[in-house]
PASE-279451 format. One line per 3 residues: for each residue x, y, z of C-alpha. Coordinates in nm, 4 decimals, always signed. Layout:
residues N
X/Y/Z ~ ...
This chain:
residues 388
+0.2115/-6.0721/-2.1416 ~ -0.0865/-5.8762/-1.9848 ~ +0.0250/-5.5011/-1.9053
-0.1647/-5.1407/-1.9363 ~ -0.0436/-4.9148/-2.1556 ~ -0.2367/-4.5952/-2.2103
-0.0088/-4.3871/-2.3892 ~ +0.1859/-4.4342/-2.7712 ~ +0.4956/-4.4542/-2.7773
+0.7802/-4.1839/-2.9282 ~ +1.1143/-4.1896/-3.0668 ~ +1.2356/-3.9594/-2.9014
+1.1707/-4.1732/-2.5534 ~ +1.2617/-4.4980/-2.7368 ~ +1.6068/-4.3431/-2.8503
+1.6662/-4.1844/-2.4242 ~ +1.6110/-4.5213/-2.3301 ~ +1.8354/-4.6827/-2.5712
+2.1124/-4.3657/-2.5077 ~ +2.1240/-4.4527/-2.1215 ~ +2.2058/-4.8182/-2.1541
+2.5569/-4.6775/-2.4000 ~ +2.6343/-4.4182/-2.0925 ~ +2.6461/-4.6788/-1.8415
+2.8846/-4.8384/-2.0322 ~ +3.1285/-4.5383/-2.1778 ~ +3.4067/-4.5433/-1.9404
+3.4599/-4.9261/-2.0094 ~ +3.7584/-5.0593/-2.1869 ~ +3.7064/-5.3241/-2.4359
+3.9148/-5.5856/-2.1681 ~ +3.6313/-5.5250/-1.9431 ~ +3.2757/-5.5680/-2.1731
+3.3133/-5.9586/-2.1961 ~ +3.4590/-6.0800/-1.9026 ~ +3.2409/-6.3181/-1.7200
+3.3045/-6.3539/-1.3594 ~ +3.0807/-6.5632/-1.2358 ~ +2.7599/-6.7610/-1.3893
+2.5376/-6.4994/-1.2881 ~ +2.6760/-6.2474/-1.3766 ~ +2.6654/-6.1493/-1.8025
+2.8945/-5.9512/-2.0065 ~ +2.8440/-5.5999/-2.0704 ~ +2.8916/-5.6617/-2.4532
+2.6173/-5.9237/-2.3483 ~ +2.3294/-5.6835/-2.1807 ~ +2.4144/-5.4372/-2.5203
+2.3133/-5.7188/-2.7848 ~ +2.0560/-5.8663/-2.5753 ~ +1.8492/-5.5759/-2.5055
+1.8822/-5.4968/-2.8725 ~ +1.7940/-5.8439/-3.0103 ~ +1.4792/-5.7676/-2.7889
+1.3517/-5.5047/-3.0070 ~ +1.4616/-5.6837/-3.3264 ~ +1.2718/-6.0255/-3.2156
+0.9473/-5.8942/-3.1020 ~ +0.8618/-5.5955/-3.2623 ~ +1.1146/-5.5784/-3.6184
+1.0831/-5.9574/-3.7410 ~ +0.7193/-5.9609/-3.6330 ~ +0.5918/-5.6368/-3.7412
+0.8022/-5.4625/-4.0099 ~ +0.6855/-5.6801/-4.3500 ~ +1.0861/-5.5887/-4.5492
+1.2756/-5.5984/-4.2278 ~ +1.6118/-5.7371/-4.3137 ~ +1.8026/-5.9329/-3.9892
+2.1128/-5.7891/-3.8859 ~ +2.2529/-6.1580/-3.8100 ~ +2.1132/-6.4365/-3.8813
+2.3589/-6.5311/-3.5720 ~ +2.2514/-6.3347/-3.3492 ~ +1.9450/-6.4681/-3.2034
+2.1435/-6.7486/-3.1192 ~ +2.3816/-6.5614/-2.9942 ~ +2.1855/-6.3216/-2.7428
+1.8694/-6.4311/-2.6790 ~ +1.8502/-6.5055/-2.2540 ~ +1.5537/-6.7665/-2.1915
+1.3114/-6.7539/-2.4725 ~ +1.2542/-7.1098/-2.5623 ~ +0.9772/-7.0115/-2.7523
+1.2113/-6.8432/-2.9945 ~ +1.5003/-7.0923/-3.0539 ~ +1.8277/-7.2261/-2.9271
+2.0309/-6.9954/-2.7417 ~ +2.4192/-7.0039/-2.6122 ~ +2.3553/-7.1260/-2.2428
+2.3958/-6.8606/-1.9463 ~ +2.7475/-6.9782/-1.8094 ~ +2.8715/-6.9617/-2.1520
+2.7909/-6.6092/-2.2216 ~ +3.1486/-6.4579/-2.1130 ~ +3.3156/-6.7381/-2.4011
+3.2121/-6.5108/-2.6681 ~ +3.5044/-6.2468/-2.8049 ~ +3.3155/-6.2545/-3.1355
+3.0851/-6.0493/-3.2338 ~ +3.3264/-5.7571/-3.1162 ~ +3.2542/-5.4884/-2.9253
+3.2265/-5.2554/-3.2159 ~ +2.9967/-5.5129/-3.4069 ~ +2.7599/-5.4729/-3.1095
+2.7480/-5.1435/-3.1256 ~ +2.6749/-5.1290/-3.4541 ~ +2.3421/-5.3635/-3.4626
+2.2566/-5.1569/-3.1788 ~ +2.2892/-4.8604/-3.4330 ~ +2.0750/-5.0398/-3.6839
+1.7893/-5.1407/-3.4716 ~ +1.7875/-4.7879/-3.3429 ~ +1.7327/-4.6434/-3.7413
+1.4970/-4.9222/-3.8159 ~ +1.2858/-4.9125/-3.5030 ~ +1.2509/-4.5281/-3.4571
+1.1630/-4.4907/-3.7995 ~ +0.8711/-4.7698/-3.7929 ~ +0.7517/-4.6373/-3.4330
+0.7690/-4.2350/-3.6847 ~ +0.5260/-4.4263/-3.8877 ~ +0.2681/-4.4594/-3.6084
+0.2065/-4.8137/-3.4073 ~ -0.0985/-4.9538/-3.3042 ~ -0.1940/-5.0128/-2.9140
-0.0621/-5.3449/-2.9490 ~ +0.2803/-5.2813/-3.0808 ~ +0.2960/-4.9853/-2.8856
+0.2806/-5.2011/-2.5740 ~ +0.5239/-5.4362/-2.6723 ~ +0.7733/-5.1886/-2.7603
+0.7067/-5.0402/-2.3992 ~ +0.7976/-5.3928/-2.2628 ~ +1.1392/-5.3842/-2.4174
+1.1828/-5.0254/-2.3440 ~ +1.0846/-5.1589/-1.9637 ~ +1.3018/-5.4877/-2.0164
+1.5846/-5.2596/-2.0993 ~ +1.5972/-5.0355/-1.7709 ~ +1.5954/-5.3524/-1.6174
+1.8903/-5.4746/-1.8008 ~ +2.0575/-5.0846/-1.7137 ~ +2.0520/-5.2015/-1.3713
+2.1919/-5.5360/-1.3653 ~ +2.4523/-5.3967/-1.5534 ~ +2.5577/-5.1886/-1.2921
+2.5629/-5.4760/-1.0791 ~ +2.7931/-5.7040/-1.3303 ~ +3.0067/-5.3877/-1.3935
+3.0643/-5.3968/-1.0227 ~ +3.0894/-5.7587/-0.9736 ~ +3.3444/-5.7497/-1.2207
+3.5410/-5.4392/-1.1396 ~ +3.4908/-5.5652/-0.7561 ~ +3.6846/-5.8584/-0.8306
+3.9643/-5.7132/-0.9931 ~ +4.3068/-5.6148/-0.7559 ~ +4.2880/-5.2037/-0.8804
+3.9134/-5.1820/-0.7578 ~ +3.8081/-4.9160/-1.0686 ~ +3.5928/-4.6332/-1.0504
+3.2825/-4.6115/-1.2952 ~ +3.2412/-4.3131/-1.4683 ~ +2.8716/-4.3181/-1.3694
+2.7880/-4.2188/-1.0325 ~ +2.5625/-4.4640/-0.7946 ~ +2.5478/-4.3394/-0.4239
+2.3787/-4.4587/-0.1514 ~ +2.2459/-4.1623/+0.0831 ~ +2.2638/-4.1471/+0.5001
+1.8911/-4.1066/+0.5917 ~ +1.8866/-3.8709/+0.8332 ~ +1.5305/-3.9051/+1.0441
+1.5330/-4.0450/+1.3555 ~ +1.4451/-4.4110/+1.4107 ~ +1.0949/-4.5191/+1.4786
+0.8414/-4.7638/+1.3982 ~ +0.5171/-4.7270/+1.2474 ~ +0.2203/-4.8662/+1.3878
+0.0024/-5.0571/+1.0815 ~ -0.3189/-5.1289/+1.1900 ~ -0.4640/-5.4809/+1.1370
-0.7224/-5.5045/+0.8420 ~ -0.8435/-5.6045/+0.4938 ~ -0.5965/-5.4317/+0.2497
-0.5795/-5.4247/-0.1344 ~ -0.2844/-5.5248/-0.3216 ~ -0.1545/-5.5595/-0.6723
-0.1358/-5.2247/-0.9522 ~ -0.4556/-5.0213/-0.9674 ~ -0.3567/-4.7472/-1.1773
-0.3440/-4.6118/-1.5561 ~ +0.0825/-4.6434/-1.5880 ~ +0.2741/-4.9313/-1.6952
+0.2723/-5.2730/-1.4540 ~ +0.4356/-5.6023/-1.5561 ~ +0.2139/-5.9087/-1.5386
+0.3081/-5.9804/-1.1882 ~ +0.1841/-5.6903/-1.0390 ~ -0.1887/-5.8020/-1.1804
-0.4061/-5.9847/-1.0314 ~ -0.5478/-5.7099/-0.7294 ~ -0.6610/-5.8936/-0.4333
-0.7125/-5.8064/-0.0804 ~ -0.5343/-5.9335/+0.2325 ~ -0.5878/-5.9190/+0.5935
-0.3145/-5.7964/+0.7860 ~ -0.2573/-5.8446/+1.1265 ~ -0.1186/-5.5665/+1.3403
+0.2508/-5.4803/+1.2845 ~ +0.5306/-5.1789/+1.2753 ~ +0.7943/-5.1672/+1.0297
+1.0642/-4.9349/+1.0590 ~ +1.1044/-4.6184/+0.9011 ~ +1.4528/-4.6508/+0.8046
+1.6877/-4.9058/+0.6811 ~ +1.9391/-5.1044/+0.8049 ~ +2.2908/-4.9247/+0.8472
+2.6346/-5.0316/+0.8197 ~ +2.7255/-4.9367/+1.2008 ~ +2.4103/-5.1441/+1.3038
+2.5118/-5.4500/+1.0933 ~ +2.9248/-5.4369/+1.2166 ~ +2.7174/-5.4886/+1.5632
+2.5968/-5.7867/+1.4508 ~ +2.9284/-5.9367/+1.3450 ~ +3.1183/-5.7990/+1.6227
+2.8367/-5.9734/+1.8178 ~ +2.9309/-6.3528/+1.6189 ~ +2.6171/-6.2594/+1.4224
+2.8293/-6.5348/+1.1739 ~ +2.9248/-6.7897/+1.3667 ~ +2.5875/-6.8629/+1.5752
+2.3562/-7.0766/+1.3490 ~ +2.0459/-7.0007/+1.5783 ~ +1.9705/-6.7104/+1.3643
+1.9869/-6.8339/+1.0850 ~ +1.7350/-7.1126/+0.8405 ~ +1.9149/-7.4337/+0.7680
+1.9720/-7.3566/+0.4279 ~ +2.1226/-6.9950/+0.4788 ~ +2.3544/-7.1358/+0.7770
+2.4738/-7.4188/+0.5420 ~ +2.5261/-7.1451/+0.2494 ~ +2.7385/-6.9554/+0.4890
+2.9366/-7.2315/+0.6066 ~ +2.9876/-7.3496/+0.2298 ~ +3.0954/-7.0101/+0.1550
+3.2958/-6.9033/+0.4148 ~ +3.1114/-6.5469/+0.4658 ~ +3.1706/-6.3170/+0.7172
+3.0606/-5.9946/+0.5990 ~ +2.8430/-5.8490/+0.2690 ~ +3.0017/-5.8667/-0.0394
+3.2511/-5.6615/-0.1321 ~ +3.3675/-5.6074/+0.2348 ~ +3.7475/-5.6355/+0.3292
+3.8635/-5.5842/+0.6827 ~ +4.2136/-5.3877/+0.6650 ~ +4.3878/-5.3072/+0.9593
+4.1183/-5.3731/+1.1397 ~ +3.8862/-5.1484/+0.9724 ~ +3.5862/-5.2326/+0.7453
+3.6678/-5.0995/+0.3983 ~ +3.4701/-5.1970/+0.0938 ~ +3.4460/-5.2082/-0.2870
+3.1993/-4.9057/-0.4298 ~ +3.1705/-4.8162/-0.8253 ~ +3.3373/-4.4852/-0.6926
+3.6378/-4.6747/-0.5648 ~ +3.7861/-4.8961/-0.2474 ~ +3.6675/-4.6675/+0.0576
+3.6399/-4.7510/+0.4259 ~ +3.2882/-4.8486/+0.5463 ~ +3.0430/-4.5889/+0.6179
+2.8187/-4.6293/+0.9381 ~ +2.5715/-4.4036/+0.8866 ~ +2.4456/-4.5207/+0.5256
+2.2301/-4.8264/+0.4688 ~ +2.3937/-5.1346/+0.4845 ~ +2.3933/-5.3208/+0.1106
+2.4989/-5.6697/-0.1267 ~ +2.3291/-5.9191/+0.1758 ~ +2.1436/-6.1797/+0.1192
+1.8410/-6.2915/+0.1993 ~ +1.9760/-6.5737/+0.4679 ~ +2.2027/-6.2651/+0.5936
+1.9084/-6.0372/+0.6468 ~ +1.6708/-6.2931/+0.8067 ~ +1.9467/-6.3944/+1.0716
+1.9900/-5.9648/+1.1125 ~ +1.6327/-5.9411/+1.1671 ~ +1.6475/-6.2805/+1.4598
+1.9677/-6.1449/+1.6258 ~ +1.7590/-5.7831/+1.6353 ~ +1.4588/-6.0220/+1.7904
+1.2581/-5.8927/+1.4946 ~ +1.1639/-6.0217/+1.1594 ~ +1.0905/-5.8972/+0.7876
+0.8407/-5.7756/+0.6823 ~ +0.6187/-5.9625/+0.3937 ~ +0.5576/-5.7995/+0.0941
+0.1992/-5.7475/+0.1648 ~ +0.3221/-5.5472/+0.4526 ~ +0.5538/-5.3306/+0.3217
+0.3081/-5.2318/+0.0079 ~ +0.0190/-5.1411/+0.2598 ~ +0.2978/-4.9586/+0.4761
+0.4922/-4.8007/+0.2212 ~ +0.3473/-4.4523/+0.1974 ~ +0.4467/-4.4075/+0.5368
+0.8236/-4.3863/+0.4368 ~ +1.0612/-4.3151/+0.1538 ~ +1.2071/-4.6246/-0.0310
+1.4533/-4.6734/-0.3629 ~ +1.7963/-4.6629/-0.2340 ~ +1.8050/-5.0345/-0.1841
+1.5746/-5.3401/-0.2624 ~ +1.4258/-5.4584/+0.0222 ~ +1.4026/-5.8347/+0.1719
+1.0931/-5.9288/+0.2044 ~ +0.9719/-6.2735/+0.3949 ~ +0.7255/-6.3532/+0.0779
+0.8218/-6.6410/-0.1587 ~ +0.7718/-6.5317/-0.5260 ~ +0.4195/-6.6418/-0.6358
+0.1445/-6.5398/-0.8297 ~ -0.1274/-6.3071/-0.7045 ~ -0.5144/-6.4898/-0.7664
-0.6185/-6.4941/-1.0990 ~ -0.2872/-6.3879/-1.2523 ~ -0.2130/-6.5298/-1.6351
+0.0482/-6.5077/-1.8766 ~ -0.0083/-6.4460/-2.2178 ~ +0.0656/-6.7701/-2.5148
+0.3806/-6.7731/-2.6740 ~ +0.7290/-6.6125/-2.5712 ~ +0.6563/-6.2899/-2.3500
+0.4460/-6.5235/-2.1211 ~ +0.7787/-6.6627/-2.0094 ~ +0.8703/-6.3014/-1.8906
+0.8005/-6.3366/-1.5595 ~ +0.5673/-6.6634/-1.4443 ~ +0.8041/-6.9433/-1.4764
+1.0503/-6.7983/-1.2473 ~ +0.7473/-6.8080/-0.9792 ~ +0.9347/-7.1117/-0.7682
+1.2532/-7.0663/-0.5091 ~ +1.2757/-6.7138/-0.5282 ~ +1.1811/-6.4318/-0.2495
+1.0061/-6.1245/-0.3473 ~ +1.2244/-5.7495/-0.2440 ~ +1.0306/-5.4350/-0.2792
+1.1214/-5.0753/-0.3251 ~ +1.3772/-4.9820/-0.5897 ~ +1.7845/-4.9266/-0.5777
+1.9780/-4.6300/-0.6704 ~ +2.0786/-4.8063/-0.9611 ~ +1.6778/-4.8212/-1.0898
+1.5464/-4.6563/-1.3311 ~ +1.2674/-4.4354/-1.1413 ~ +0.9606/-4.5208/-1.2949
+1.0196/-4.8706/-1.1554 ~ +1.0457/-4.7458/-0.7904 ~ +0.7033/-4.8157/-0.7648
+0.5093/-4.9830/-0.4418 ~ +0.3441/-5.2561/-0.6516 ~ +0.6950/-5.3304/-0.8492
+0.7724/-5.6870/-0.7601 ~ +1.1598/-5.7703/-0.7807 ~ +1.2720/-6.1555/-0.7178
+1.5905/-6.3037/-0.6788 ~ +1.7388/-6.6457/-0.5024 ~ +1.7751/-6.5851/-0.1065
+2.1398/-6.6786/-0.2311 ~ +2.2520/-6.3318/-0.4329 ~ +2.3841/-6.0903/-0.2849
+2.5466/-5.8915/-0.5948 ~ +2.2044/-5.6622/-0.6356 ~ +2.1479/-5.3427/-0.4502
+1.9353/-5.5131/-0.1563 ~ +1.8997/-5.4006/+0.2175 ~ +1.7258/-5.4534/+0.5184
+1.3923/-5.2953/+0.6293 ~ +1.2499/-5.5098/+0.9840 ~ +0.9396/-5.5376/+1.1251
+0.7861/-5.6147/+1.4389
């Protein structure tokens, strides 16, 4: 997997790293770290082995000659889509597993920890180094879809419980406007001396056309307009596909949205509370954003378009909805063996959001960072930014 790292790597950030994924997860019960809701969604328990299992696969068993495995199991058990590496316990299966325990979990995290910041004390080469960087990036990653399974599960369940670990979405407070984007040849792609995944490779210039995107996104009062309006029940806005996935689905509203009394209340990690207008409206998919954007007589943006204009306002509450389809940039290439399935073969019936979520780890708010999902999910942090 091609990335740029220019800097080693320390225990000290390798153990922060490791210490943030265990605080997202303190104020769960052991009921609630297995539990598998729906197929995409994983276990807690799940994210904790996985992201440790990581670290043991591609940097202990490769690297460290009298490593010892802490499971032979293991791998087995918790690796996600590495076929390079072996057989694995399929996706929709993941929530089956009470055994390994909780506790057992937490101890091989435990051991990794010892054995990997004592081999990264010993000094790593430029090569290790980056690879432990990818799993240190792989695991803020894996910190924020588990606030989105925490929620999906504790979203589902009839006492709605508050996380002890604060995520709130901000009102943003400047007026409305559009910026103006003048038409030209643009560069795109990472062009700097941090850390990039191998998607953001690959610089290239495009030629935009004229276009204003909004400086703010999407709010709650703006989208209740568009219900209110039958915003769900007129398929003109919407592509065949999302109007059929709405239909199927019986959707009338984001996710975790619940009309009581005839008020919009809805599910946040900080408890059941009634829907705020003035803060950015969240958990839509992409179908549900494109038929926003044709109801507004506007569109979204591509993601060529909101890199170029993204300077021009501030981004990382929400993951944005782009109008790109996930492909790679010219000349991009993935490395041989198991980190070149990272990122490429997922490059097929996705769409491409930009920006960052308040449950991100900052260094990945970045304007090249490149975020994919299925128009279909709705369960990540993702809003709407349009464009005209």
């Amino acid at each position: 997997m091609e990335t740029i790292t220019r800097h080693s790597i320390s225990k000290e950030r390798f153990l922060e790293v490791r210490h943030q994924t265990e605080l997202i997860c303190k104020s769960l019960q052991a009921e609630d770290v297995s539990i598998q809701p729906a197929e995409f969604v994983s276990p807690p328990k799940w994210h904790l082995a996985h992201t440790t299992w990581f670290f043991e696969q591609f940097v202990l068993t490769e690297y460290q000659s009298d490593y010892k495995v802490f499971n032979d199991d293991f791998a087995y058990y918790f690796n996600s889509y590495y076929n390079n590496v072996g057989k694995r316990v399929m996706r929709a299966e993941r929530g089956l597993m009470t055994r390994p325990t909780l506790q057992e979990v937490l101890e091989y995290r435990a051991y990794v920890n010892a054995q990997l910041s004592e081999f990264i004390s010993k000094g790593t080469s430029e090569d290790i180094s980056n690879i432990i960087e990818i799993g240190l990036q792989h695991e803020q990653q894996h910190q924020e879809l588990l606030i989105y399974d925490i929620k999906y599960i504790f979203g589902n369940q009839p006492s709605f419980p508050v996380l002890d670990y604060k995520i709130q979405l901000q009102a943003e407070n400047e007026p409305q406007k559009f910026l103006q984007i003048k038409e030209g040849i643009y560069e795109i792609g990472h062009n700097n001396e941090g850390f990039c995944f191998d998607n953001e490779l690959g610089r290239h210039k495009v030629y935009l056309h004229d276009f204003e995107i909004s400086n703010q996104l999407v709010t709650n009062l703006e989208y209740i307009a568009f219900i209110d309006a039958g915003g769900y029940e007129d398929f003109n806005y919407w592509h065949a596909e999302g109007w059929d996935f709405v239909q199927n689905n019986d959707l009338k509203a984001p996710l975790y949205w619940h009309k009581v009394d005839g008020k919009w209340m809805h599910y946040t990690l900080n408890g059941f509370l009634k829907v705020d207008g003035d803060l950015p409206v969240t958990h839509v998919t992409f179908y549900e954003a494109f038929a926003f954007a044709q109801w507004k007589g506007m569109r979204l943006p591509t993601e060529f378009e909101w890199e170029v204009a993204s300077p021009k306002f501030n981004y990382g509450q929400l993951w944005e909805w782009t109008n790109s389809a996930y492909l790679p940039y010219p000349n991009y290439t993935k490395v041989d063996g198991a980190l070149g399935e990272y990122n490429g073969k997922f490059m097929v019936n996705q769409m491409v959001l930009r920006g960052g979520s308040v449950a991100t780890s900052k260094n990945h708010c970045s304007p090249t960072y490149r975020n994919f999902f299925q128009p279909d999910m709705r369960w990540l942090f993702s809003g709407i930014r349009l464009a005209k």
